[in-house]
ROLUM-223174 format. One record per residue (C-alpha): x, y, z; residue number from 1. Coordinates in pm, 1 decimal. Each point is the difference from the previous one (the first is absolute). Layout:
residues N
        X        Y        Z pos
        X        Y        Z NUM
...
end
This chain:
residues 133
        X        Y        Z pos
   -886.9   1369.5   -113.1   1
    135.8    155.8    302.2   2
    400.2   -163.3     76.6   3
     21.8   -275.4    261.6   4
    138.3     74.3    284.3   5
    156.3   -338.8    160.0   6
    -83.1    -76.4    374.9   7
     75.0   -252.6    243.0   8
   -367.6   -228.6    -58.0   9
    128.2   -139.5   -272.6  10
    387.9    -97.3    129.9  11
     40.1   -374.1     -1.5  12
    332.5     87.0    223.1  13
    218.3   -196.2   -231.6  14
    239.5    343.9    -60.2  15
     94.0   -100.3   -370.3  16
   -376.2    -70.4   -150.9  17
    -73.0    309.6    174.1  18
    217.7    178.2   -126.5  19
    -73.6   -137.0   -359.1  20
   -373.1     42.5     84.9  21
     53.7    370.2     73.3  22
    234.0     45.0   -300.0  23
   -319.3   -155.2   -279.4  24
   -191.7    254.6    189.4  25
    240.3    246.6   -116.0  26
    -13.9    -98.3   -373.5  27
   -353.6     23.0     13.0  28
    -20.9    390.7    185.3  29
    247.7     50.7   -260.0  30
   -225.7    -93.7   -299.3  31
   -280.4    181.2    156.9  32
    246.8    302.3     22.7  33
    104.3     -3.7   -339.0  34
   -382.9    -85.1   -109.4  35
   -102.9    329.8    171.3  36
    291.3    213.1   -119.2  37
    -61.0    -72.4   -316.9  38
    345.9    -80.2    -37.4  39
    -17.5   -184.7   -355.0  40
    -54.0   -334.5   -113.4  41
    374.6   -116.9    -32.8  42
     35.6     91.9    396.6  43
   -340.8   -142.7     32.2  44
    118.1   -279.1   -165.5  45
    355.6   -105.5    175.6  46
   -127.4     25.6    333.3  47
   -264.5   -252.3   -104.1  48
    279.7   -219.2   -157.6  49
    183.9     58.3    346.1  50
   -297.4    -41.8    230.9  51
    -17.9   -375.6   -218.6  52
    349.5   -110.7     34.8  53
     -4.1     54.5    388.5  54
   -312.1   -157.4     90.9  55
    180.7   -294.0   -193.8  56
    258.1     56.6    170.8  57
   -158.0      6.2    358.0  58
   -226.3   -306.9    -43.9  59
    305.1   -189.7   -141.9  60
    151.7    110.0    325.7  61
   -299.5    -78.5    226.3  62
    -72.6   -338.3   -161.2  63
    357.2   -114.5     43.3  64
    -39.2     92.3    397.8  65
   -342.4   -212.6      4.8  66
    216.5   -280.8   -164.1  67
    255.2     38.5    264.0  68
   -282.5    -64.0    296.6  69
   -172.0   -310.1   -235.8  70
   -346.7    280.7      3.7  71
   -313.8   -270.9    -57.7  72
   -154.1    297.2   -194.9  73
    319.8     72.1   -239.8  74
   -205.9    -79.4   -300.8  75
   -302.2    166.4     51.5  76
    222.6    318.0     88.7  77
    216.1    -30.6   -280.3  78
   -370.8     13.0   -200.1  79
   -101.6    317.5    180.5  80
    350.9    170.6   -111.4  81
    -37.6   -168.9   -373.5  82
   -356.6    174.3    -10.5  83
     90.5    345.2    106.0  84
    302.8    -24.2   -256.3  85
   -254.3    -66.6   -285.2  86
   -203.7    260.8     95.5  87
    313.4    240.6    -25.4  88
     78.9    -86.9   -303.3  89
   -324.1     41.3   -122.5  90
      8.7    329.4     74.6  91
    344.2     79.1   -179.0  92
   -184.2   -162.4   -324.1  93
   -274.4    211.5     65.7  94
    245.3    290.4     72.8  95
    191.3    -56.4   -272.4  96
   -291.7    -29.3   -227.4  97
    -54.7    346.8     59.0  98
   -244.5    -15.3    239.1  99
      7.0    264.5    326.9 100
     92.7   -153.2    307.7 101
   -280.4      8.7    164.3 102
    -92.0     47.9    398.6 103
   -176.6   -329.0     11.9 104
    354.3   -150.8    -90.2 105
    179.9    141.9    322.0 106
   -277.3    -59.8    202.2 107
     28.0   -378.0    -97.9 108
    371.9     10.4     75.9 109
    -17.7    126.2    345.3 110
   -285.8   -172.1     91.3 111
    129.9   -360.6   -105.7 112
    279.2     81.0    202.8 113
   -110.4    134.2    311.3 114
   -255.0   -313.0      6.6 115
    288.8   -232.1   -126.1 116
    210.8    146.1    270.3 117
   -241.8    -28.1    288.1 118
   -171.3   -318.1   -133.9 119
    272.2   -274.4   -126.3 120
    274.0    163.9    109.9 121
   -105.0     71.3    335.6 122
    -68.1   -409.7     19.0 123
    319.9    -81.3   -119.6 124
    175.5    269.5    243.1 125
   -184.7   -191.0    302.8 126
    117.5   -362.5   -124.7 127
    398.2    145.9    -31.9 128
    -38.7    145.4    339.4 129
   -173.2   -308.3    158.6 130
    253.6   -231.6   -163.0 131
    268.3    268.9    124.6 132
   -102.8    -79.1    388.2 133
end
């Protein structure tokens, strides 16, 4: 997988998730990185422990914001973040289990997250910014 490379189509112009947003996407170049150095599966490893404890850490965040502006679509959000989080640890089982990481895995990752990001996110961006008027 070739890194991501963050651009401005997928800003919901809420600075913090942003920043958050292009942080995950960090993680995740950084797991590719390490995939395609061959840098070993303890490094392998932590970064996918790391890359798991901030996407908790960001939806936590992001969920508490949708609270704050009473979001219609909290729950059904909060399901889309639950899902991706099951699918990561999946793949630290599976990881862990000695299986390779495999391409299909980070192409999963960014892929749920650019359409996350421009799909459900995008929506609730518009409703904070409406209600922000």
């Amino acid at each position: 997988m070739k890194g991501f490379e963050w651009d401005d189509s997928i800003a919901l112009g809420i600075p913090a998730i942003d920043n958050q947003h292009k942080l995950l996407f960090g993680w995740v170049n950084a797991l590719n990185e390490a995939i395609i150095s061959g840098d070993g599966h303890e490094k392998v490893g932590e970064i996918i422990v790391n890359l798991i404890s901030y996407v908790t850490v960001h939806f936590s965040d992001e969920e508490r914001l949708l609270l704050s502006y009473k979001y219609p679509e909290l729950i059904s959000h909060r399901k889309e973040h639950d899902y991706f989080v099951t699918r990561l640890q999946e793949i630290q089982t599976s990881f862990n289990d000695g299986h390779e990481m495999e391409k299909e895995f980070l192409d999963f990752m960014v892929e749920w997250l650019v359409c996350h990001i421009k799909g459900t996110d995008q929506e609730y961006s518009r409703f904070i910014h409406a209600r922000e008027e």
